[in-house]
N, C-alpha and C positions, 0 to 999 in steps of 0.2 A: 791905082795904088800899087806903089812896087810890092813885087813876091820877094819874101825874105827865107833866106835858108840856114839851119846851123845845127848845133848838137847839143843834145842832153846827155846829164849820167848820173848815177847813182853813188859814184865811185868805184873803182874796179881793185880789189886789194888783188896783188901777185901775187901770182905761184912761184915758189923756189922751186929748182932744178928737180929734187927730190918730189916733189911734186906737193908740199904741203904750200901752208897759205902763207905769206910775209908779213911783213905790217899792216896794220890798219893803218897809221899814220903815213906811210906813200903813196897809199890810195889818195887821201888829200893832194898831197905834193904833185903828183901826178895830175892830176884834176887841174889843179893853177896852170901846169904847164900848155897842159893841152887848150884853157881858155885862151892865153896868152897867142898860141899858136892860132885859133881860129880867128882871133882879131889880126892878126898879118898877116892870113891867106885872104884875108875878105869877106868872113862869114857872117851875118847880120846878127845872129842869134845864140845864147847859150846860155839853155837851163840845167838848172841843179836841181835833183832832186831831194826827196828825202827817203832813208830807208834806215832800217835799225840795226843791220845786220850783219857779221862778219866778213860777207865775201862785198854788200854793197852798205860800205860805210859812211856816206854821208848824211849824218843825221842831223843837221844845222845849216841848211840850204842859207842862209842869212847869213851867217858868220863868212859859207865861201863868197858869196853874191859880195858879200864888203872888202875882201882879201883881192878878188879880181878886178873891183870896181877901180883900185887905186893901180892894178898893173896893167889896165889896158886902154886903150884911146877911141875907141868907137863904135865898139860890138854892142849891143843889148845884150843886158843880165837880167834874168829872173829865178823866182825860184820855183820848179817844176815838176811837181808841185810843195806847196806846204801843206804840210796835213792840220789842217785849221780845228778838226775835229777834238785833237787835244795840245794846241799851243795855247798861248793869249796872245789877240790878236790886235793888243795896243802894242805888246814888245814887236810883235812882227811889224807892226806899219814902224815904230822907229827905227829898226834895224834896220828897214827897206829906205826909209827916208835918211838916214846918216847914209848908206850908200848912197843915193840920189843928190848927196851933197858933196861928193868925192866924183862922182858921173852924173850930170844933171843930163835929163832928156834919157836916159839910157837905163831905168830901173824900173821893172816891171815887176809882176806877180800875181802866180798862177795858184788858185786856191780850191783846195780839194779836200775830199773826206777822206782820203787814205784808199790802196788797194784791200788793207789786211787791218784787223782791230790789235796787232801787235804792240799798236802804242796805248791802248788806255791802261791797263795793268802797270806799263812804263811810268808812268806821268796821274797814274790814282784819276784815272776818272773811269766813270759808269760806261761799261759798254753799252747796257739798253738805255744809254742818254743820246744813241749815237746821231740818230737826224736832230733833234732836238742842237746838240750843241754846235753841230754847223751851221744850221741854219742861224741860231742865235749868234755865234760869233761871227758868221760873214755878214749878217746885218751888221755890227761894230765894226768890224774893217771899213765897210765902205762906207762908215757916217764919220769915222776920224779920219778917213782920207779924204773926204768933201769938205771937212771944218776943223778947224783949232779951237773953237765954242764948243763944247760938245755938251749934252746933255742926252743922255739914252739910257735904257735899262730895258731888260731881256733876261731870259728865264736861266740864262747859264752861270747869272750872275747876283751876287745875294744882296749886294749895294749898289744900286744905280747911281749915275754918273750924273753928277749934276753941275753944270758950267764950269769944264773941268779943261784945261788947256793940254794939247800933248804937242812933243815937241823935239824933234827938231821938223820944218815941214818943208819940203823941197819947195822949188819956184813953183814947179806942176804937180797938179795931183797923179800919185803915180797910178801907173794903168793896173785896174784889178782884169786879170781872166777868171770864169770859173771851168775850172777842170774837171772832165767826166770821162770815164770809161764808156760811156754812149748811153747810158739807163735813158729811156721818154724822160721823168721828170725833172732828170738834171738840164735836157734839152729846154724844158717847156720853163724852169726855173730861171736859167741865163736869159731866158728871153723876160721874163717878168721883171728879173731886177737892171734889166736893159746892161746887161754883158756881154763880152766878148767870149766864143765859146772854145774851149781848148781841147780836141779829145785826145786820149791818149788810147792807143790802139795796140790788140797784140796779134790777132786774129782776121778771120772776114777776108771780105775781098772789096774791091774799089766800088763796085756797085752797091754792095750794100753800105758803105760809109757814106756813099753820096746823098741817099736816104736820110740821114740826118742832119745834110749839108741842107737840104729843101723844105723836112719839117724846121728845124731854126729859123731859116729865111723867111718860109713863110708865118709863122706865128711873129717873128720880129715887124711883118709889115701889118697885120694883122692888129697887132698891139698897135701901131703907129707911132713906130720908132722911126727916124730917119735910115731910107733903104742902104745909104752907102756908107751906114755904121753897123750891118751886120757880118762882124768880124769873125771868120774862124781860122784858126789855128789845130795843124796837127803833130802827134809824135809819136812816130812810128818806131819800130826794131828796123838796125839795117847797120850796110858796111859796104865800103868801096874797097876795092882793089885792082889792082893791074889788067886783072880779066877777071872774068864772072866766073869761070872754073873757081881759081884759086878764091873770089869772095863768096862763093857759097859755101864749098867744101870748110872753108875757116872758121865764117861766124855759125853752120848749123853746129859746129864741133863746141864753141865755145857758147855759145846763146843753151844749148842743150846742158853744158855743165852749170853754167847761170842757174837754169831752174831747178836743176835737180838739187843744189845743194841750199838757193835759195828758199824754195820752198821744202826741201827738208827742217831747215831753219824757224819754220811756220808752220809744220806740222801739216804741211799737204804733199800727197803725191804730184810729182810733176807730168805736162803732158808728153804724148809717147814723143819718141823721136822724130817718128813716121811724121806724124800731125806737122812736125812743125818744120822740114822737111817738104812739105806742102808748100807749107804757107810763102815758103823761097822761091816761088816759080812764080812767069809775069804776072798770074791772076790774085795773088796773092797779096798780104800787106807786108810783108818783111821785105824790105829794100836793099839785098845785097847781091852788089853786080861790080862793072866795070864802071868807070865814068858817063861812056856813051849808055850802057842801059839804064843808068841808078837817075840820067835827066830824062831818059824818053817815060821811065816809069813815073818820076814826080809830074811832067808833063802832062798824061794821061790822066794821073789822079785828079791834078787841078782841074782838067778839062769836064770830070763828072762834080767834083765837090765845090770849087769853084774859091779853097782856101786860099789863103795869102799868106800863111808862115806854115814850112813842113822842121820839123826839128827828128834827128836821127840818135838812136842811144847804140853808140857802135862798139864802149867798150863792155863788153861782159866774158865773164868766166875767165875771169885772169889771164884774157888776150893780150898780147906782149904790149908793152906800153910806146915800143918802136912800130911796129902795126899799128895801132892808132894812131899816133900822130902823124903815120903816111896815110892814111882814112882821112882822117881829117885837113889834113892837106890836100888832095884830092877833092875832095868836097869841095875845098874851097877855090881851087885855081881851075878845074876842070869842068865838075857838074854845074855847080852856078853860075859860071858864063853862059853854057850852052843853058840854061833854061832862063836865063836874065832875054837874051838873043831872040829868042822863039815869044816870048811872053811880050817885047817892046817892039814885035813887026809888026803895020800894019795892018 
């Protein structure tokens, strides 16, 4: 199976000169740009996520996923994740499915409980409903993406559905992932509802991810799933540039701002600098270097975890929006070759 490589984002709102924040709305516009760009560097992949928040404004991972769908010709879109926890997830399968009918073959999605419970309050729902309504609504995801018959009911919902059609439905059902920050049960869950496992990573080092590359694997063969349908996908923190000087010194300046004002934003202290600072060295998951080191590290990672899509979230902290899209060009005409290269030698 080809290895697929690309980027995620949250949306990156700019910083004006004076150093305050810009719009919310170029965060978007930006965001378009840069998919657009990653489909003519050659990047396989690009998620959107969701976030509620001033400095990461994309709260409608759906809405970009169908804005991109009609401006680019071959990249995979998904949403990365959707916080299913407090959407409906018959509006998200049509939204996903109306894209998949602007890009057939090329619309996925990545479904999660959220980092932060900043959406139930948003959106009036119970935060002590919080496993309850995931699990409840990702059971409905994946039974209106298996059928146009539908009949189901679950505990999030007061009127069960009974031979009810949804509609529009692409040719293929689109691919659900379920997304985890690494918890055992979300491992052991993807593997019961036979998914593809997505993690998203901020911390740790390669060996210890690979640990969850093995318990999947093996609970997936276990269960007796077929072995060359245990899919994992990862998406790390990271940033290309010129040399690894200039991309670490940039994204720890800017990843450092990201959290502090993010997670001011949520009412949490951020971690120290130091830590994460750490985390940018080879043993590390934060992936920012040169071209030659940002494939020997993906390299390396696949070599223990054994994934087939790595996705990179490079813009943060109102990194210039001219630097990313030289990231992401990069990414695409330099690190992906050499690790396409290494990955198709006998």
């Amino acid at each position: 199976m080809t290895f697929e490589l690309g980027v995620y984002s949250f949306g990156n709102t700019p910083r004006l000169a004076d150093g305050s924040r810009g719009p919310t709305a170029q965060a978007v516009r930006d965001v378009l740009e840069a998919i657009k760009l990653a489909d003519e560097v050659g990047l396989d992949y690009f998620g959107v996520g969701e976030h509620h928040m001033r400095t990461m404004p994309l709260s409608s991972p759906t809405s970009i996923v169908n804005a991109a769908a009609a401006s680019t010709h071959r990249i995979k879109l998904s949403t990365a994740v959707t916080v299913l926890s407090t959407d409906d997830p018959l509006r998200v399968y049509q939204q996903l499915a109306t894209a998949a009918a602007i890009a057939p073959g090329r619309i996925e999605a990545v479904a999660g409980r959220g980092s932060s419970t900043i959406t139930f309050p948003l959106f009036d729902q119970a935060e002590n409903d919080y496993d309850m309504l995931y699990a409840s609504k990702l059971d409905l995801l994946m039974a209106v993406n298996a059928s146009e018959n539908l009949t189901w009911n679950g505990p999030h919902r007061t009127r069960p559905l009974q031979n009810v059609t949804v509609f529009p439905r692409p040719e293929q059902p689109l691919k659900i992932w379920l997304g985890t920050g690494g918890s055992p049960e979300s491992v052991y869950r993807a593997v019961e509802l036979g998914l593809p496992m997505f993690l998203g990573v901020l911390g740790g080092t390669p060996e210890h991810w690979a640990q969850y590359g093995h318990a999947y694997r093996n609970a997936w063969t276990q269960a007796g799933h077929p072995a060359d349908q245990a899919d994992i996908a990862i998406a790390v923190h990271g940033y290309v540039a010129d040399n690894s000087q200039n991309a670490r010194v940039t994204y720890l300046d800017h990843e450092h701002r990201m959290m502090t004002d993010g997670m001011a934003e949520i009412g949490r202290p951020a971690p120290p600098r130091t830590d994460r600072a750490a985390a940018l060295g080879p043993g590390g998951m934060v992936f920012a270097g040169s071209p030659n080191e940002i494939a020997d590290r993906i390299l390396h990672l696949h070599r223990l975890l054994g994934h087939r899509r790595q996705i990179l979230q490079m813009d943060v902290g109102g990194l210039p929006h001219r630097d990313y899209l030289h990231a992401v060009e990069l990414l695409g005409t330099q690190v992906l070759p050499q690790v396409r290269t290494e990955l198709t030698q006998p």
